[in-house]
C-alpha positions in Angstrom: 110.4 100.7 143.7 111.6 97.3 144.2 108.5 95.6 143.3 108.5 97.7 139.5 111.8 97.1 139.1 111.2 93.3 139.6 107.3 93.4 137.8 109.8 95.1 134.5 112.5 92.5 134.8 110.0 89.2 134.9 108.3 90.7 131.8 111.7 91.5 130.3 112.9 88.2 130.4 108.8 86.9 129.4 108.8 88.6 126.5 112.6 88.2 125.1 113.3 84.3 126.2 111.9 82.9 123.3 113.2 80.9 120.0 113.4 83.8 117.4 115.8 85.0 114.3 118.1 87.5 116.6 118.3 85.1 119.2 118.7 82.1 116.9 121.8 84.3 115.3 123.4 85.6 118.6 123.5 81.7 120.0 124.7 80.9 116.9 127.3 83.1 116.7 128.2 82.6 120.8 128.5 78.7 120.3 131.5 79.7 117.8 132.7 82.7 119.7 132.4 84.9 116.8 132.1 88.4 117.3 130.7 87.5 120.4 131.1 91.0 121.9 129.9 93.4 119.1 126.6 91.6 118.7 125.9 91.1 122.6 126.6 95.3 122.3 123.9 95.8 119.7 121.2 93.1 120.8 121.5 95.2 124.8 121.9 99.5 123.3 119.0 98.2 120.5 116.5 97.1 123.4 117.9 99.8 125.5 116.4 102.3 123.0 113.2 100.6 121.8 112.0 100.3 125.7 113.1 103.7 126.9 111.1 104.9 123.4 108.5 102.8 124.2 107.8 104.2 127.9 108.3 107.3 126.6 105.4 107.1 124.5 106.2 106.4 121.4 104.4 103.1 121.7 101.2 104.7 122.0 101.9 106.2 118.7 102.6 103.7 116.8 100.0 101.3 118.2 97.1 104.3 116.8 99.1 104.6 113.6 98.0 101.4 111.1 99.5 102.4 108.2 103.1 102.0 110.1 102.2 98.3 111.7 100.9 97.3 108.3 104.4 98.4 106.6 106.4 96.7 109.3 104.3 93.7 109.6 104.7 93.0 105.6 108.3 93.8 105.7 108.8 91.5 108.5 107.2 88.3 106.4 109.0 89.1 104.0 112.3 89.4 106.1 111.4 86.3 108.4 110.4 84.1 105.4 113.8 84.9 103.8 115.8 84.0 107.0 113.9 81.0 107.2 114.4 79.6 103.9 118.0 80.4 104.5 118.4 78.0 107.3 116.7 75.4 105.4 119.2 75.7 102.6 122.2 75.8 105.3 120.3 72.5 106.7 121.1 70.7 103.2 124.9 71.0 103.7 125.7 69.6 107.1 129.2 69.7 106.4 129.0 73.6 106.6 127.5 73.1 110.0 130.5 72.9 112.3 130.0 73.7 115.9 133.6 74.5 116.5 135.1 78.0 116.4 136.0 80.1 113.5 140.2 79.0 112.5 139.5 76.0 114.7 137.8 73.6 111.9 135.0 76.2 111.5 136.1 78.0 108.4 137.1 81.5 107.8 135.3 83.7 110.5 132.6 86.9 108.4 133.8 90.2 108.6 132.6 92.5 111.5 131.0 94.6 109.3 129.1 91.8 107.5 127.9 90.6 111.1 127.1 93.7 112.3 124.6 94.2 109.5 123.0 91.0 109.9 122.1 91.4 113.3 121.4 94.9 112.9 118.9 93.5 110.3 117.7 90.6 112.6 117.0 93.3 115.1 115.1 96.2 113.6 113.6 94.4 110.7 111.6 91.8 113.3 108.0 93.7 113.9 107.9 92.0 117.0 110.4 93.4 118.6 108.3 96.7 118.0 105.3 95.1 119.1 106.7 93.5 122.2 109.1 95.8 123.1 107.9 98.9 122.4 104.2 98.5 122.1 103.4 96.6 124.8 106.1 96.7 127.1 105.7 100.2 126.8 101.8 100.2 127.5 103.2 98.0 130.9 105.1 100.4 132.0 102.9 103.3 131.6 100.0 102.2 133.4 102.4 101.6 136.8 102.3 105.4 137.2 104.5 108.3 136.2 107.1 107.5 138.7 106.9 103.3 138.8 107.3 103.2 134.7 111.0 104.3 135.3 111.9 101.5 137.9 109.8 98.9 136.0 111.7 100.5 132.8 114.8 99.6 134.8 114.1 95.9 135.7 113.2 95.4 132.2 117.4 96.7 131.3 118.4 94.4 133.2 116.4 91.3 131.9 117.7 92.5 128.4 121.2 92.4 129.4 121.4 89.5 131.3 119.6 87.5 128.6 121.8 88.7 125.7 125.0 88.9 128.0 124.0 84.8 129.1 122.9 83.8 125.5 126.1 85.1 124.1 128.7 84.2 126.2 126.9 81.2 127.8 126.7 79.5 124.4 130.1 77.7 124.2 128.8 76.0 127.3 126.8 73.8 125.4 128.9 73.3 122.1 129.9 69.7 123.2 126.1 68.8 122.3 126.4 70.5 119.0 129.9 69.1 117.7 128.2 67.3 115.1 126.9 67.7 112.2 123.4 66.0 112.4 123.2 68.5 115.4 123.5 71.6 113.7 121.2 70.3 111.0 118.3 69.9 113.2 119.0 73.2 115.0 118.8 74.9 112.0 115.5 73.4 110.9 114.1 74.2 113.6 114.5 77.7 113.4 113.7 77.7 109.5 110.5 76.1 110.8 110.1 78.8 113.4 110.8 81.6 111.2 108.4 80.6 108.6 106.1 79.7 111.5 106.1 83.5 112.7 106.1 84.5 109.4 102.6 82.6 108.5 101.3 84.0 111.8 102.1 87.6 110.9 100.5 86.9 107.1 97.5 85.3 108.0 
């Protein structure tokens, strides 16, 4: 039991530390303490129902079904390339890239509802989160047995919610190395270049 639980929670955190467009957007969002809360909430329930689904079998599905991973993988170069781009464009106006909290020299904070879609979007629209998390996390858990896929399910809950909970709420730690602009201008190029990066991969 112990050793699933801690197999699901080491592949948990394998698969979901990594630079990417949700995780890019929740440590942007943490490092101005925007919305901090609603977004952590989404990024945890969202994962919380793609793994359960995916070690329920629903992985298995969708791995045999083609059609589905061609729509989603399109859709996603298409998505990724776009979010991309837009952090290129953001990189041109440095003075737009303020590290400091929304009313605090940071400008007028989005609406929930306008951040809840984005990260929604960031979220379901990514094919790899439904190759990762549901394909092969899933196909993980389901060859530990019927009983062990349930405690490896669980260690893998908790590596999603103590990366998202950290990420978000751990990010104003490090604002005092983004209080710049130049700063915020080479984090966003890097993640336009790893955007289009995973967005090339997914293409080609």
């Amino acid at each position: 039991m112990i050793n699933a639980s801690l197999t699901g929670l080491l592949t948990g955190l394998s698969l979901i530390v990594a630079i990417g467009a949700q995780n890019a957007f929740v440590l942007r969002q943490g490092l101005r303490r925007a919305r901090v809360g609603a977004i952590v909430t989404v990024c945890v329930l969202s994962d919380i129902a793609l793994i359960i689904a995916g070690v329920a079998g629903i992985g298995a599905v969708v791995q045999h079904a083609d059609w589905a991973l061609q729509a989603v993988r399109w859709f996603g170069v298409a998505f990724l390339t776009w979010y991309g781009l837009s952090s290129a464009w953001r990189a041109r106006r440095p003075s737009a890239l303020a590290a400091s909290p929304y009313g605090k020299g940071g400008g007028a904070q989005p609406g929930l509802g306008s951040t809840l879609r984005r990260i929604l979007a960031l979220t379901w629209l990514n094919p790899h989160v439904y190759l990762d998390t549901m394909v092969l996390l899933g196909s993980i858990a389901n060859s530990r047995g019927p009983v062990d896929r349930w405690w490896f399910t669980v260690g893998a809950l908790i590596a999603s919610t103590l990366w998202f909970v950290g990420l978000g709420f751990g990010a104003r730690f490090a604002a005092p190395l983004l209080t710049t602009p130049r700063a915020w201008q080479v984090l966003d190029l890097l993640i336009a270049a790893t955007m289009l990066a995973i967005a090339a991969k997914l293409a080609f």
